[in-house]
Backbone as CSV, one residue per row, in Angstrom:
resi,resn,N_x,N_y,N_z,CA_x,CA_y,CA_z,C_x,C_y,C_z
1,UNK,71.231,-31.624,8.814,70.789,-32.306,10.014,70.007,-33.553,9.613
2,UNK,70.593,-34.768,10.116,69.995,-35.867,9.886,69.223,-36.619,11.452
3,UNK,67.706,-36.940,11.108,66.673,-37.276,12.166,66.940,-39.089,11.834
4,UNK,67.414,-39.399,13.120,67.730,-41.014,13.101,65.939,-41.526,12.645
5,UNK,66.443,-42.760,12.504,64.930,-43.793,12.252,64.904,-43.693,13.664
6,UNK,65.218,-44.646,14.606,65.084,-44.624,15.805,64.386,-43.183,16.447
7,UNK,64.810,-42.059,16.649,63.957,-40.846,17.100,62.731,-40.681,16.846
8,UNK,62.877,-40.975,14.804,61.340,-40.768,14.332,60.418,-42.037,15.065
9,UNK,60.953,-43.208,15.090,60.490,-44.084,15.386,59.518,-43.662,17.296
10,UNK,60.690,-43.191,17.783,60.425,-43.004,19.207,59.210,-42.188,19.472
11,UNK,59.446,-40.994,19.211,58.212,-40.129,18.842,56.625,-41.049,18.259
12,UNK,56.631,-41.398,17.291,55.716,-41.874,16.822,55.053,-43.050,18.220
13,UNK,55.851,-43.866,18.481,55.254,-44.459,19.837,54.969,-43.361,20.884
14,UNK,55.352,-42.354,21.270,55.014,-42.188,22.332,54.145,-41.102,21.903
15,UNK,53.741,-40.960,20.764,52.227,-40.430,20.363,51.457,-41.354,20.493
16,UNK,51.642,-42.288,20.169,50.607,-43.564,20.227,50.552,-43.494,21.814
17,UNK,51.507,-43.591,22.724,51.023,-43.657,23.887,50.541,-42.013,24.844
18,UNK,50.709,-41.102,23.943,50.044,-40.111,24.569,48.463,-40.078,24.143
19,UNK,47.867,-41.133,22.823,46.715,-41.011,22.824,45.991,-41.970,23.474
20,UNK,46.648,-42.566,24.165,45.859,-43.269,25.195,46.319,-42.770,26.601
21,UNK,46.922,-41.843,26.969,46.938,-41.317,28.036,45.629,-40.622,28.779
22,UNK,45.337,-41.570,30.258,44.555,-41.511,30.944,43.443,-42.435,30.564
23,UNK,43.386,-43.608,29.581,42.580,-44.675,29.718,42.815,-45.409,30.598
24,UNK,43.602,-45.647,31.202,43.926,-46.702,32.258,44.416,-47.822,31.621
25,UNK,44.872,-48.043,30.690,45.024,-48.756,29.786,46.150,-48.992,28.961
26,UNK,47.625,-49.736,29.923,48.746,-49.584,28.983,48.497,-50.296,28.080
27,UNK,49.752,-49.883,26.456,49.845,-50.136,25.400,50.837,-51.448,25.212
28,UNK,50.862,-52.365,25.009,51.257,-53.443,24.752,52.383,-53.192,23.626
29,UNK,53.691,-53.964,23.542,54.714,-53.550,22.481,54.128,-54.284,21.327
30,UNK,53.450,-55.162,20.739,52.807,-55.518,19.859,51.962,-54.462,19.127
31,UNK,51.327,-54.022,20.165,50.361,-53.028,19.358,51.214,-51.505,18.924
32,UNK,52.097,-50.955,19.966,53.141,-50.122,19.161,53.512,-50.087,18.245
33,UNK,53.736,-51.819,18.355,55.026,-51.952,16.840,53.467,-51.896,15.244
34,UNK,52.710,-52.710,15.386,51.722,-52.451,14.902,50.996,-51.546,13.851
35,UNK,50.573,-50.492,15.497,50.128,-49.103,15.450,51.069,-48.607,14.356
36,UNK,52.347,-48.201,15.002,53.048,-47.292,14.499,54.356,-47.565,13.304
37,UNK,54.063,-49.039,12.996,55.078,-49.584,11.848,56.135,-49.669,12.541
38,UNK,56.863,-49.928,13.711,58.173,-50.153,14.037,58.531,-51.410,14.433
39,UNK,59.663,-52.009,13.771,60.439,-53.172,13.733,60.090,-53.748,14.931
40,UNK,60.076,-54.588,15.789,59.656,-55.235,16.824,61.105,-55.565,18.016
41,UNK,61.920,-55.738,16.763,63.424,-55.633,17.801,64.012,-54.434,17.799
42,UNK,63.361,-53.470,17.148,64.484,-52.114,17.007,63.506,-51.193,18.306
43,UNK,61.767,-51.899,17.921,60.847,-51.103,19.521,61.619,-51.493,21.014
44,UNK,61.809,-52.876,20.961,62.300,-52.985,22.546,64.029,-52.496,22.504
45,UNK,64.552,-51.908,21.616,65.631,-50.871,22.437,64.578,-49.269,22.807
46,UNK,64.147,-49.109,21.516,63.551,-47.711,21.806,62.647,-47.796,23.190
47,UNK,61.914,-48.810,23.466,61.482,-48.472,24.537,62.296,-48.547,25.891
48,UNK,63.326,-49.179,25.516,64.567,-49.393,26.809,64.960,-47.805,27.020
49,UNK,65.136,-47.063,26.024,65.896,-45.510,26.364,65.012,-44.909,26.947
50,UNK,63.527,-45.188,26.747,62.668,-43.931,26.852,62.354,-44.118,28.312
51,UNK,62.116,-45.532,28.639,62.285,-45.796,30.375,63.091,-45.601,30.745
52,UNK,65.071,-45.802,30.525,65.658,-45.143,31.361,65.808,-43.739,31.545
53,UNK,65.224,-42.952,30.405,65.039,-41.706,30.273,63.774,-41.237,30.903
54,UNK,63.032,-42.206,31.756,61.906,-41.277,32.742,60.711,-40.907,31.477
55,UNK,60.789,-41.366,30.565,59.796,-40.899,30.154,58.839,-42.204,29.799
56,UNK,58.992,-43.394,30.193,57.637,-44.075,30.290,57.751,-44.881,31.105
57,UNK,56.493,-45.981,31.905,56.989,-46.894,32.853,56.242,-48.365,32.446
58,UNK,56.942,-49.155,32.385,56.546,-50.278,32.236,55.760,-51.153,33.166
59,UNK,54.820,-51.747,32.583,54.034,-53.024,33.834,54.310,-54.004,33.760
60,UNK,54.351,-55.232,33.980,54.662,-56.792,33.981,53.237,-57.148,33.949
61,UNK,53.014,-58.430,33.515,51.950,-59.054,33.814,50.947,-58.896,33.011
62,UNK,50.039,-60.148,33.018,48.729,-60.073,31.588,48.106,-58.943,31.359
63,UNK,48.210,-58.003,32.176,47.218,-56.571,32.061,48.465,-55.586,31.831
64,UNK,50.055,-55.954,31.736,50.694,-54.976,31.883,51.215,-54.195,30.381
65,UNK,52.305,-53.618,29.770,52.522,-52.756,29.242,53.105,-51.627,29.018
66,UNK,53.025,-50.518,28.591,53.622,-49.400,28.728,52.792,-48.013,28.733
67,UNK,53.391,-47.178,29.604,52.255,-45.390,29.639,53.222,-44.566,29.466
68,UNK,52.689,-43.475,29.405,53.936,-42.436,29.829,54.098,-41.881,31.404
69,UNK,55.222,-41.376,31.489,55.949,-41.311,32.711,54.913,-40.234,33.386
70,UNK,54.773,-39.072,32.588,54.197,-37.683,32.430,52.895,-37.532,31.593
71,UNK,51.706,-36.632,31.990,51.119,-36.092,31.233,52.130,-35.240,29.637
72,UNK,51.231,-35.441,28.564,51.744,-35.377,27.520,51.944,-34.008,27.206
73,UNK,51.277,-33.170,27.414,52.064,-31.294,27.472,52.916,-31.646,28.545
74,UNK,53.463,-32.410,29.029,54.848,-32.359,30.141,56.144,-32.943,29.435
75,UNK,55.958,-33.535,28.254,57.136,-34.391,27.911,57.336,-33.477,26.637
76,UNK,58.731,-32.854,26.430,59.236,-31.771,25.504,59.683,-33.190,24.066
77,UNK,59.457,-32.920,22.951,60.296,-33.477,21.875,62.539,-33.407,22.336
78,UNK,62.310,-32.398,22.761,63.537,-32.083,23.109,63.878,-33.203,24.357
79,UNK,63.091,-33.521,25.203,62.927,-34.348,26.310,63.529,-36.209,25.573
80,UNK,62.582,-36.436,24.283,62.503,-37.673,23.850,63.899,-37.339,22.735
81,UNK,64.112,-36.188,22.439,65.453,-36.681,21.839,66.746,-37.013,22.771
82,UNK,66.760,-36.337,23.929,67.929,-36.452,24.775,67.841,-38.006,24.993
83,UNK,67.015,-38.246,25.354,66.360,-39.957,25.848,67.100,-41.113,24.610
84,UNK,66.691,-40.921,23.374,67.073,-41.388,22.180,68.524,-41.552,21.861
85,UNK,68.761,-39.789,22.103,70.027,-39.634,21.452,71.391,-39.414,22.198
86,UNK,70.697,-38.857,23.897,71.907,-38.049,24.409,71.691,-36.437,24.174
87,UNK,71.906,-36.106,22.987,71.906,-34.196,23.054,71.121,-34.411,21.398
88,UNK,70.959,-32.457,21.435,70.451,-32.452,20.621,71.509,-31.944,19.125
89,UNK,72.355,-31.549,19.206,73.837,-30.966,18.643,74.682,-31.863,18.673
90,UNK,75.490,-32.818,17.992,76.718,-33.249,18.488,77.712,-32.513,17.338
91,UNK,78.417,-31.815,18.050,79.681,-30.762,17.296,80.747,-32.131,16.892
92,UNK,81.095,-32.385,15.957,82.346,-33.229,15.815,83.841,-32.072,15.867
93,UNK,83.445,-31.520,14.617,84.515,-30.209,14.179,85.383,-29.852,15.321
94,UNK,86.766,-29.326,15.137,87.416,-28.301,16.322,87.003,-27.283,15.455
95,UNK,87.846,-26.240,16.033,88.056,-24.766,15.696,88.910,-24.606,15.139
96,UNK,89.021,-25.151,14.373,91.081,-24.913,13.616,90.458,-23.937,12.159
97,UNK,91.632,-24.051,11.713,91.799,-22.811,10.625,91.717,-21.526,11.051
98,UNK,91.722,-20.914,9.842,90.882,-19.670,9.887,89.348,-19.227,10.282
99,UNK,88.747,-19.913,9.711,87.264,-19.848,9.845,86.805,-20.824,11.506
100,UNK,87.766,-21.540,11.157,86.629,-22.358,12.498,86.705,-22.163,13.649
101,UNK,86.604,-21.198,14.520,85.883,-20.440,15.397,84.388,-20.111,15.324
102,UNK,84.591,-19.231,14.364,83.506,-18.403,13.393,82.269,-19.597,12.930
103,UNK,82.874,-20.691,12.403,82.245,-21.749,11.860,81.349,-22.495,12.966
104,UNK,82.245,-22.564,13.998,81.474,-23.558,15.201,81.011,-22.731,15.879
105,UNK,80.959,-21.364,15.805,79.634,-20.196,16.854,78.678,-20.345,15.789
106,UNK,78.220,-20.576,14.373,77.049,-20.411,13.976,76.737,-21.787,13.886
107,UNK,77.471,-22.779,14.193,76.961,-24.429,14.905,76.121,-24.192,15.849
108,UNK,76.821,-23.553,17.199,76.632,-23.931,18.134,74.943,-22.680,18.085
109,UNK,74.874,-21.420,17.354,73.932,-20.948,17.999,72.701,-21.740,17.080
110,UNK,72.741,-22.460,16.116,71.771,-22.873,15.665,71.499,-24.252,16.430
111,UNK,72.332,-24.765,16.593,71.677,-25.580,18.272,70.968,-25.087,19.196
112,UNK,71.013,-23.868,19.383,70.331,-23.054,20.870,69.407,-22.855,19.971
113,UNK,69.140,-22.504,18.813,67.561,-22.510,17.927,66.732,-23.477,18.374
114,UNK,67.644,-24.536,17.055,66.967,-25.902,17.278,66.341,-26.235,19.135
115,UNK,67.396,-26.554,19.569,67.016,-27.219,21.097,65.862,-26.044,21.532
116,UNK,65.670,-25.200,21.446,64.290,-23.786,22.433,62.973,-24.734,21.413
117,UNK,63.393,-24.677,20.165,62.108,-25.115,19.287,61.399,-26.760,19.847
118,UNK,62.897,-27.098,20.197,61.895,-28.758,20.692,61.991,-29.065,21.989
119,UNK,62.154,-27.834,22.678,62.056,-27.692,23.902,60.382,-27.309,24.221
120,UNK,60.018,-26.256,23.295,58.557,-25.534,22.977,57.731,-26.621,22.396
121,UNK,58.219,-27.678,21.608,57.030,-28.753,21.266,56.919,-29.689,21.750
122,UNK,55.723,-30.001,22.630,55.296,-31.194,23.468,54.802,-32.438,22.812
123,UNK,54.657,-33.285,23.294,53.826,-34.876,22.860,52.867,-34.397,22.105
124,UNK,52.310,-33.282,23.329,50.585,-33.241,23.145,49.988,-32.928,22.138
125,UNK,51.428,-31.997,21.164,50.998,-31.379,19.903,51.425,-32.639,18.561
126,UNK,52.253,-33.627,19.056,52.154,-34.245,18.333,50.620,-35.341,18.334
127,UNK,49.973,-35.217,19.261,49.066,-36.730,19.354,47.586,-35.647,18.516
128,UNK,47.609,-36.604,17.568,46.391,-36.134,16.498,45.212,-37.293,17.026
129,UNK,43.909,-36.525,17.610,43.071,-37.358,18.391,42.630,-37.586,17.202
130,UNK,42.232,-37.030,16.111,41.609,-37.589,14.999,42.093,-37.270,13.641
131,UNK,41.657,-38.105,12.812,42.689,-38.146,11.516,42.724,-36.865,11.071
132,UNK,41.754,-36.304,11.054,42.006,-34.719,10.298,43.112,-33.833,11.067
133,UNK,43.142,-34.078,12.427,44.527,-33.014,12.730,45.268,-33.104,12.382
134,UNK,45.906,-32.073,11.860,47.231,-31.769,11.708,48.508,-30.867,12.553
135,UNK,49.734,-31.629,12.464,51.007,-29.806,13.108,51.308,-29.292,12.334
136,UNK,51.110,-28.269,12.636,51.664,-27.094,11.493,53.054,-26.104,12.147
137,UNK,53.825,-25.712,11.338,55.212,-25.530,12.162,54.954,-23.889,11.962
């Protein structure tokens, strides 16, 4: 299983913007890109998915910026990958041969793993209010 730059990328902003959730205070794409080391043209697609994906809203204007859509125990990792990616599994394989039936049921149930696990982890556990926190899996 390979985790795009873009996802990691995505995540990492919208930790940055879950730790300012409830300052009143959107985050500017400068300071994202910044904050969180991401390319400056590769942030304004990522932030294009994550707004059409409902998960943040943009402001216009000298005070404006970006928040999240949701309180941050409301937005699933599983939430920001669909946003990113579409799904969390993409099966290429058929079922041919012998084995591949067999082959694509232990695909498909380790998808139903995966997806419950980042369905169960929120923003909130990613946003480390201070340097010493850590996630532990």
């Amino acid at each position: 299983m390979k985790i795009s730059a873009q996802l990691d990328y995505a995540c990492r902003v919208l930790a940055e913007l879950g730790r300012l959730h409830g300052s009143g205070a959107p985050a500017r794409g400068e300071h994202l890109a910044e904050v969180e080391a991401v390319p400056p043209p590769f942030l304004a697609q990522i932030l294009q998915k994550l707004r059409h994906g409902g998960l943040i809203v943009s402001r216009r204007g000298v005070q404006g910026g970006y928040v999240l859509a949701r309180p941050p125990g409301e937005i699933s990792v599983l939430d920001i990958l669909i946003a990113v990616e579409g799904q969390a599994l993409q099966l290429s394989s058929k079922a041919e041969g012998r084995s591949g039936r067999r082959v694509r049921q232990v695909w498909r149930d380790l998808g139903t793993v995966i997806e419950e696990r980042l369905r169960t982890t929120t923003l909130e556990q990613l946003v480390a209010r201070e340097a010493a926190e850590m996630y532990y899996i």
